[in-house]
GURO-325530 format. One record per residue: residue number from 1; residue in one letter; x, y, z of N, C-alpha, C, O in turn. Coordinates in steps of 0.1 Angstrom, whole numbers. Each point is the difference from the previous one (the first is absolute). Example, Ala and Ser with C-alpha at 12.3 -4.5 7.8 and 13.67 -1.06 7.14 Angstrom:
residues 2
num/residuo/nX/nY/nZ/caX/caY/caZ/cX/cY/cZ/oX/oY/oZ
1/A/132/-57/78/-9/12/0/9/12/0/10/0/7;
2/S/-14/11/-14/9/11/0/-8/11/8/5/11/1;
//
This chain:
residues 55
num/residuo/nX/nY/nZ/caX/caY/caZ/cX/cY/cZ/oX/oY/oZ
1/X/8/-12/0/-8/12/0/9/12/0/9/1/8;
2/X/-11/9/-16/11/12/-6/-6/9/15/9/8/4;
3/X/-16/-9/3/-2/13/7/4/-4/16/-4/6/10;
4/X/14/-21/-10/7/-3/10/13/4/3/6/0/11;
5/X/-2/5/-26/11/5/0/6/14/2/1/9/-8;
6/X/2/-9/19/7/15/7/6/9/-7/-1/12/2;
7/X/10/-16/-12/9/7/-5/-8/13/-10/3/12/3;
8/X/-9/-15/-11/-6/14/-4/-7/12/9/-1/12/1;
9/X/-3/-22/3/-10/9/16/7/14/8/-4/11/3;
10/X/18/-20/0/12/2/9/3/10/-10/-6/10/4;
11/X/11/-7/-13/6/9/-6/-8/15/-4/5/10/-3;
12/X/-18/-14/4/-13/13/-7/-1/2/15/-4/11/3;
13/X/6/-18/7/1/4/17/13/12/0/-2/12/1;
14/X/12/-17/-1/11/7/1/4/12/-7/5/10/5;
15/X/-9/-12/-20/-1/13/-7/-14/10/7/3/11/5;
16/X/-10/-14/-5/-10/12/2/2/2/14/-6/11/3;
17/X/11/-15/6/7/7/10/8/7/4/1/9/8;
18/X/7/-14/-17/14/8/-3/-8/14/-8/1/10/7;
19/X/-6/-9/-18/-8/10/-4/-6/11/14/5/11/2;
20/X/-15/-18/8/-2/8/8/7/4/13/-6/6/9;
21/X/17/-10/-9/7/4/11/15/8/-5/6/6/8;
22/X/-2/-7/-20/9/1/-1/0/16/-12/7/10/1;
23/X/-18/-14/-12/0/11/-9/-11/11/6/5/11/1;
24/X/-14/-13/2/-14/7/4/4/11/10/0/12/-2;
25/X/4/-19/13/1/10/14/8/12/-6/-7/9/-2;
26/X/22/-5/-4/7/10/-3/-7/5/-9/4/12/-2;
27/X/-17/-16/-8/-8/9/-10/-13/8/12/-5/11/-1;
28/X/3/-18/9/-11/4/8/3/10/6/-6/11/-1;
29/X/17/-13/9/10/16/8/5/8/-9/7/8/4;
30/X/-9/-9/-11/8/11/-7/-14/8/-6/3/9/-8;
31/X/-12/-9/9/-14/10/-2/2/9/14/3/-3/12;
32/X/-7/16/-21/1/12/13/-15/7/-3/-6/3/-10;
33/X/4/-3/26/-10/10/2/2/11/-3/9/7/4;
34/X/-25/2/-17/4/11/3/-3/14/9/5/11/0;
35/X/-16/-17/9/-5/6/8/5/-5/19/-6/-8/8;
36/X/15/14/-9/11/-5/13/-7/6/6/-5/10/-6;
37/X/0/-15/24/-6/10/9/8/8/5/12/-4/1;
38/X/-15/16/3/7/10/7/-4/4/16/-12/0/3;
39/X/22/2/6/-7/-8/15/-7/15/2/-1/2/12;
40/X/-5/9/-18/-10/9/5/-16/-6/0/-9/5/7;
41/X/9/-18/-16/-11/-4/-5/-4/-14/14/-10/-6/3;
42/X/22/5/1/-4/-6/14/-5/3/9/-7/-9/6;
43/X/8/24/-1/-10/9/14/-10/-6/-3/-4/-3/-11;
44/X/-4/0/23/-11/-4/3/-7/10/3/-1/4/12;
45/X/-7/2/-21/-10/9/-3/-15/1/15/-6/-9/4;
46/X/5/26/0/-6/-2/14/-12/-2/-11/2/3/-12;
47/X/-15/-8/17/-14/-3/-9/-6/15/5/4/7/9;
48/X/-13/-4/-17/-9/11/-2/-10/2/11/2/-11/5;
49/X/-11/16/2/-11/-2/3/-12/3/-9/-2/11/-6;
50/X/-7/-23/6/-12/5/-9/-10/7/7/-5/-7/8;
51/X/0/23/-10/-9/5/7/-10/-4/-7/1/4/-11;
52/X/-14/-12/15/-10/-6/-7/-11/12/3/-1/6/11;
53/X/-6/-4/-22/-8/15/-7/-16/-3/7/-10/7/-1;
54/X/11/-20/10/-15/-2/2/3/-11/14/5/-12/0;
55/X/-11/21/11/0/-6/9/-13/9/12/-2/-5/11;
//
């Protein structure tokens, strides 16, 4: 039976791994954000009071 045998299996294993561990990650990091945060946009903003018009 052809699908006992490991050896092609083993190798489309090893390559596409090798693919995502080895070529992928250095194309993935290398994309830059172009909207970098700036730490003014961190303050934690005091909230408003709502004066409600009907009470």
């Amino acid at each position: 039976m052809p699908q006992l045998n490991p050896l092609p299996w083993f190798s489309i294993l090893f390559y596409s791994w090798l693919v995502f561990l080895v070529i992928l990650p250095p194309k993935v990091l290398a994309h830059s954000f172009p909207n970098e945060p700036n730490p003014e946009a961190t303050e934690a903003s005091q909230p408003q009071t709502w004066v409600w018009p009907w009470y």
